[in-house]
C-alpha positions in Angstrom: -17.9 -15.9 7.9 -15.0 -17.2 5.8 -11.4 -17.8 7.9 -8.2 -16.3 6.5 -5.9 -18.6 4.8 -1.8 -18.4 4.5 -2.3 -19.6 0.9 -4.9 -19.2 -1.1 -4.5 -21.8 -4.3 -7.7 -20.3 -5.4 -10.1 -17.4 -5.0 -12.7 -18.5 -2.6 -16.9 -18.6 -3.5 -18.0 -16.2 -1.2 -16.0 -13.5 -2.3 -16.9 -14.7 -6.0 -20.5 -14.3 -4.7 -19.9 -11.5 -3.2 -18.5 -9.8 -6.6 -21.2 -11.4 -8.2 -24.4 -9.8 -6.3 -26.1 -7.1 -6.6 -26.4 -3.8 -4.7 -23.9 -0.4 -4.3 -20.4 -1.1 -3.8 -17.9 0.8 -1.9 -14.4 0.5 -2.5 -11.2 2.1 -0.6 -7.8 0.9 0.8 -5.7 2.2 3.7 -4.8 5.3 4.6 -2.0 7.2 2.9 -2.4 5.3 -0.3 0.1 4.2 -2.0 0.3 2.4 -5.3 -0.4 -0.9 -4.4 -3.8 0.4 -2.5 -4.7 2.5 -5.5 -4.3 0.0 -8.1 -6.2 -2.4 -6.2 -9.4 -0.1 -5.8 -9.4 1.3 -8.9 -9.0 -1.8 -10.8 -11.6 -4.0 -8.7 -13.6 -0.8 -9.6 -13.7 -1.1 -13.4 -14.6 -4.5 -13.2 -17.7 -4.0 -11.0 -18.6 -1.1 -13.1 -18.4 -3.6 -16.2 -20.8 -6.3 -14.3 -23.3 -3.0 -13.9 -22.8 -1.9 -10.4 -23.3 0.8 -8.5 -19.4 1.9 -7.4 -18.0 4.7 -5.3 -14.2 4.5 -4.4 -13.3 6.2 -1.1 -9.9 7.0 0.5 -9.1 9.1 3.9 -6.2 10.5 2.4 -5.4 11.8 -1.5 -3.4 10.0 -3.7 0.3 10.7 -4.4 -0.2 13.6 -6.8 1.1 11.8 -9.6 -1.2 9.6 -9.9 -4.0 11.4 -10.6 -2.8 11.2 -14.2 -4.2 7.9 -14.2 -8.0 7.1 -15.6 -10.9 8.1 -13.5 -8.8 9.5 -10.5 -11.4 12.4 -10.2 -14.0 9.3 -9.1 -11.7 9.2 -5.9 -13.8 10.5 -2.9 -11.5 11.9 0.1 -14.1 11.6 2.9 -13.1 10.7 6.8 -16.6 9.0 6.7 -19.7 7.0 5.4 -22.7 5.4 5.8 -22.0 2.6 4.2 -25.5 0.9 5.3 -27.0 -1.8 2.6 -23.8 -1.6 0.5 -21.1 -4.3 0.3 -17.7 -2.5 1.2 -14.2 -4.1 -0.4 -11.5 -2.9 1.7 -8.1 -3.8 0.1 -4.6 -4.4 1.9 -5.6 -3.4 4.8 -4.8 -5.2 7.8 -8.0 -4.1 10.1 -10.9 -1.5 9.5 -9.7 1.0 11.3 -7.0 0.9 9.3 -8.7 3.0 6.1 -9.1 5.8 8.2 -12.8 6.3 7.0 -15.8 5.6 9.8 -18.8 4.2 8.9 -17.3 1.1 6.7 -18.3 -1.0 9.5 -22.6 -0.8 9.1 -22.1 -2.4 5.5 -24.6 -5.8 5.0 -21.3 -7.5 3.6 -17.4 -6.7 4.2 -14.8 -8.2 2.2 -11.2 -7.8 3.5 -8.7 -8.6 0.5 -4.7 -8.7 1.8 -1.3 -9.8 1.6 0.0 -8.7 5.3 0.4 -10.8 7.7 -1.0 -10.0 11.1 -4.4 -8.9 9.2 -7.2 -9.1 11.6 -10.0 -11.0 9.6 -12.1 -8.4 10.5 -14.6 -9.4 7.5 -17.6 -11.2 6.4 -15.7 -12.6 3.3 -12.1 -12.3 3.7 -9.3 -13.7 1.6 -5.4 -13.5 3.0 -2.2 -14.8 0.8 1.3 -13.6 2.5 2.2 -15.4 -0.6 1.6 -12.6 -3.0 3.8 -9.8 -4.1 1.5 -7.4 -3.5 -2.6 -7.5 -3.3 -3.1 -6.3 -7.1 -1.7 -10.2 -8.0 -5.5 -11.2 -6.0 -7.3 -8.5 -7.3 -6.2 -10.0 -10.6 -7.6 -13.6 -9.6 -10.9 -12.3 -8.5 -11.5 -10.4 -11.8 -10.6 -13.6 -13.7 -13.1 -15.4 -11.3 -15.8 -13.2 -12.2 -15.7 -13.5 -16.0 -14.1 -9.7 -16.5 -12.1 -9.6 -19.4 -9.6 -6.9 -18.5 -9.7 -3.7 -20.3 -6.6 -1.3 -20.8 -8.0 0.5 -17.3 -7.7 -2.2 -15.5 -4.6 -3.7 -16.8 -3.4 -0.1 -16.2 -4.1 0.0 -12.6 -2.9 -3.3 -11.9 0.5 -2.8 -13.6 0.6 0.6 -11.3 0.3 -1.9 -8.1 2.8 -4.2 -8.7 5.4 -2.3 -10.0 5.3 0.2 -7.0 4.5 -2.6 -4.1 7.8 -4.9 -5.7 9.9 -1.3 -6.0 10.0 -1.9 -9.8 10.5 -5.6 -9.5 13.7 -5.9 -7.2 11.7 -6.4 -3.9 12.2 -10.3 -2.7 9.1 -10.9 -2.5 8.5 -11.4 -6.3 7.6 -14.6 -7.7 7.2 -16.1 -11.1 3.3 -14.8 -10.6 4.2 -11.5 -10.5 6.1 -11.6 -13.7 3.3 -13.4 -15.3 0.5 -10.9 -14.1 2.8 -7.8 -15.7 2.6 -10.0 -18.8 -0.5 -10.3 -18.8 -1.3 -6.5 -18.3 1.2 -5.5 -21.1 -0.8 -7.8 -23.6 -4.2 -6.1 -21.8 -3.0 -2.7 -22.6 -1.0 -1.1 -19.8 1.8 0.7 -20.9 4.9 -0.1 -19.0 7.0 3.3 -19.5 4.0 5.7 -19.1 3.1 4.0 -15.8 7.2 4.2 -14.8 7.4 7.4 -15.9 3.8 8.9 -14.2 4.8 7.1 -11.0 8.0 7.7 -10.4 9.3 10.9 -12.7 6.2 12.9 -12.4 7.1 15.1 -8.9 7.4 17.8 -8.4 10.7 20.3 -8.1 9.8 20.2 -4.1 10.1 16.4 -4.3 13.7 16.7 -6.0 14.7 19.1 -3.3 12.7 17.0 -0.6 14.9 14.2 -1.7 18.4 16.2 -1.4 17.3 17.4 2.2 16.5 13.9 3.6 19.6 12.2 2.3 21.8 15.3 3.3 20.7 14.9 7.1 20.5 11.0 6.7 22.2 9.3 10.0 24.1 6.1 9.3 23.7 3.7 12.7 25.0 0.2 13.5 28.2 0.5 11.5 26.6 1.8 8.5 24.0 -0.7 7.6 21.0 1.0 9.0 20.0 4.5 7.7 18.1 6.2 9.6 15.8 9.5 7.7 13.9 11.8 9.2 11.0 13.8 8.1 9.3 16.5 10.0 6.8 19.4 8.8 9.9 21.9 8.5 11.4 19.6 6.2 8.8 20.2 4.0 8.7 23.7 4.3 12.2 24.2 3.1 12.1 21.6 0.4 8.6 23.4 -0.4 7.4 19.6 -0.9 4.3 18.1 0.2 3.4 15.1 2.6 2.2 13.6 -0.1 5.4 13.2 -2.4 7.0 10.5 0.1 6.3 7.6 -1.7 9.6 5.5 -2.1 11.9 7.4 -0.6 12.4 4.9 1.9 13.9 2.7 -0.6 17.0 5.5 -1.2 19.6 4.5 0.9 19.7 0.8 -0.9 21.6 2.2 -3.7 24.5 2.3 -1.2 26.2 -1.2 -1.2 26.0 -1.7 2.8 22.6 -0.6 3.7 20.3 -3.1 4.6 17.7 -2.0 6.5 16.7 1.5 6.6 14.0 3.6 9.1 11.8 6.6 7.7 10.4 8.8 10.8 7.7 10.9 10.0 5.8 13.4 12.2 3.1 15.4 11.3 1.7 18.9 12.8 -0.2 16.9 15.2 2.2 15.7 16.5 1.8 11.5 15.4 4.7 9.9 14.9 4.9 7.4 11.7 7.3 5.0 11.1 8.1 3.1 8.1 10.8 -0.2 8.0 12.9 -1.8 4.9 15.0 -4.0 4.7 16.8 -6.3 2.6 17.3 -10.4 2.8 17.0 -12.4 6.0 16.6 -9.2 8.2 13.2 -9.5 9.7 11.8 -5.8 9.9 8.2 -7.2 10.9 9.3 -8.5 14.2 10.7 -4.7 15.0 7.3 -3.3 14.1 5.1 -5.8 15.8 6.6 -4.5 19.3 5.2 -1.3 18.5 1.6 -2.6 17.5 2.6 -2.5 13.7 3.1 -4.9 11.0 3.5 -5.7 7.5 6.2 -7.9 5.5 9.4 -9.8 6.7 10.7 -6.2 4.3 8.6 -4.2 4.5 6.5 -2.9 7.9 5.5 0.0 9.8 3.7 1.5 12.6 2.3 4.8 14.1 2.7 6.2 17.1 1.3 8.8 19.4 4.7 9.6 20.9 6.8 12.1 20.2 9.6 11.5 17.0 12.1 11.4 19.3 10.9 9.0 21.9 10.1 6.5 19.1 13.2 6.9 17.6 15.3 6.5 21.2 12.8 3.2 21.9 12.7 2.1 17.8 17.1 2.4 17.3 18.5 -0.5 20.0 16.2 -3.1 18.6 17.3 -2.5 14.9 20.5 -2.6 15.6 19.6 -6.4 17.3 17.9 -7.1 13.5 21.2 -6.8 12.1 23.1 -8.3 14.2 
C-alpha cells in the first residue's frame, strides 16, 4: 500500500500503474455531489475510456440538475450499491469509503483514493493526498498527463466545471497559480468558460430563485453579525417548490455582505439527519469546528452530519463558532 502524502510534487507510480492496467473500472465520488466530485469522475472517465477501458461511473446521490447538461451525464449510475469484485474502483475527494454512500466498493482487487481533504483516512490500496490543491480536478489533471491522455474538449470540460465550482469561481483562498494555469489549459483544450458559468450556476430552476429568497429572508445573524446562520428544512422546500438538490452554493450567499465571515448551513432531511455545512473566510479555522463533530474538510470549507436532531446540533454547533471568530 502506498502512504498519503501532504504534498505530492508528483503523481506517484502505482496510481500511474494502476491507470495504466487493465480490467473494468468503477468510478464515483462522495455523496451529494457537487461539482468538484463530478468533474473529477467524469473526467478521469474519458481518459480511461480513451486508453480502452471498461468504465462505469457511480454516485449515491444525482447530480445538481444542472449539470446533466454536461456530456455523457446519462452514463451516471445512481445505485446505493455494487459488486465491485475484480474491478479497480477510483474514489475521488472522498475522505473514507463510507463516505460515497455506495456499498460494495470495498471487494474491489485495487482501490485508489484520490483527495484534497485533510483528515482523509487512506483507506486505499493506491492513494494519493495534496491539501495543497485547490480542489481534486487540479490531480485528476496530473494523472491524465501521467498517462499520456491528451485531453479532449470532454475532459477539459469537466475539469473546468471542478475548479470553478470547488474555488466558488476563483475567489476561494485556497487558489494558487496552479489553478489558474490548469483553467488555462482547459480553455486552450476546449472548455468553454461562459457555457460552463452559465450551466452551473444560471441554469435552476424558478424553485431555486425562490428557495434562495426564503433562506436569506429567515437568515439569523449571530456573534455581532459576522456569522450567518441558514437553515434548511423539508418545508422550506415545499414552499419554495425547490428541490434538495438545488443547494449547491448557497452557502457562499451571505459573503456578499461586507461583515460576514463565516457562515453555517443546517440541513435536515425527512429522516430526520442533520447536515451541516461550514465557510468561512481568511484565518478563521472552520475545520477545527467540524472535527469536534466527526467532520472535516478545509481550513474554509468543512462539514459534518449528524444523527441528532437540527436543533440540538445547532444549540451544540453555535457557542464554538462564536469562539472561531473571536
Amino acid at each position: 500500500m502506498t502512504t498519503l502524502s501532504e504534498t505530492s510534487a508528483a503523481v506517484p507510480r502505482a496510481l500511474i500503474d494502476a491507470l495504466r492496467a487493465d480490467g473494468p473500472v468503477i468510478l464515483c465520488g462522495h455523496a451529494r455531489p457537487d461539482g468538484d466530485s463530478i468533474g473529477s469522475v467524469m473526467s478521469m472517465a474519458a481518459a480511461l475510456r480513451l486508453r480502452g477501458r471498461q468504465v462505469r461511473t457511480v454516485s449515491s446521490d444525482p447530480a445538481p440538475a444542472a449539470f446533466l447538461a454536461f456530456p455523457r451525464m446519462d452514463t451516471l449510475e445512481i445505485v446505493p450499491e455494487v459488486d465491485a469484485s475484480g474491478t479497480t474502483v477510483i474514489v475521488m475527494e472522498s475522505g473514507a469509503l463510507t463516505r460515497t454512500g455506495i456499498t460494495g466498493l470495498e471487494r474491489a482487487t485495487t482501490i485508489v483514493n484520490i483527495d484534497h481533504h485533510l483528515g482523509n483516512t487512506g483507506y486505499g490500496t493506491v492513494n494519493w493526498f495534496d491539501e495543497g490543491a485547490a480542489a481534486c480536478v487540479e490531480l485528476v489533471a496530473d494523472a491524465i498527463d501521467a498517462i499520456g491522455i491528451a485531453w479532449t474538449s470532454e475532459i477539459a470540460t469537466y475539469l473546468y466545471l471542478g475548479l470553478s465550482t470547488d474555488t466558488g469561481s476563483f475567489r476561494h483562498s485556497h487558489i494558487t497559480a496552479r489553478s489558474f494555469e490548469l483553467a488555462r489549459r482547459c480553455v486552450l483544450a476546449g472548455a468553454d468558460p461562459v457555457h460552463v458559468g452559465q450551466t452551473a450556476y444560471d441554469s435552476f430552476s424558478l424553485g431555486r430563485v425562490r428557495l434562495i429568497g426564503q433562506l436569506l429572508h429567515d437568515m439569523q445573524l449571530d456573534a455581532g453579525g459576522r456569522l450567518a446562520v441558514l437553515t434548511l428544512t423539508p418545508d422550506v422546500h415545499a414552499r419554495a417548490g425547490s428541490s434538495p438538490d438545488e443547494t449547491e452554493g448557497l452557502i457562499n450567499l451571505p459573503f456578499t455582505a461586507l461583515d460576514v465571515r463565516a457562515v453555517c448551513m443546517l440541513r435536515s432531511d425527512e429522516a430526520g439527519v442533520t447536515r451541516v455545512s461550514l465557510r468561512s473566510k481568511g484565518a478563521i479555522d472552520v475545520r477545527a469546528v467540524a472535527q469536534r463533530f466527526g467532520g472535516g474538510g478545509h481550513v474554509n470549507a468543512s462539514g459534518f452530519t449528524s444523527t441528532d436532531p437540527i436543533e440540538t446540533v445547532r444549540t451544540a454547533l453555535l457557542p464554538l463558532l462564536r469562539d472561531a471568530l473571536r
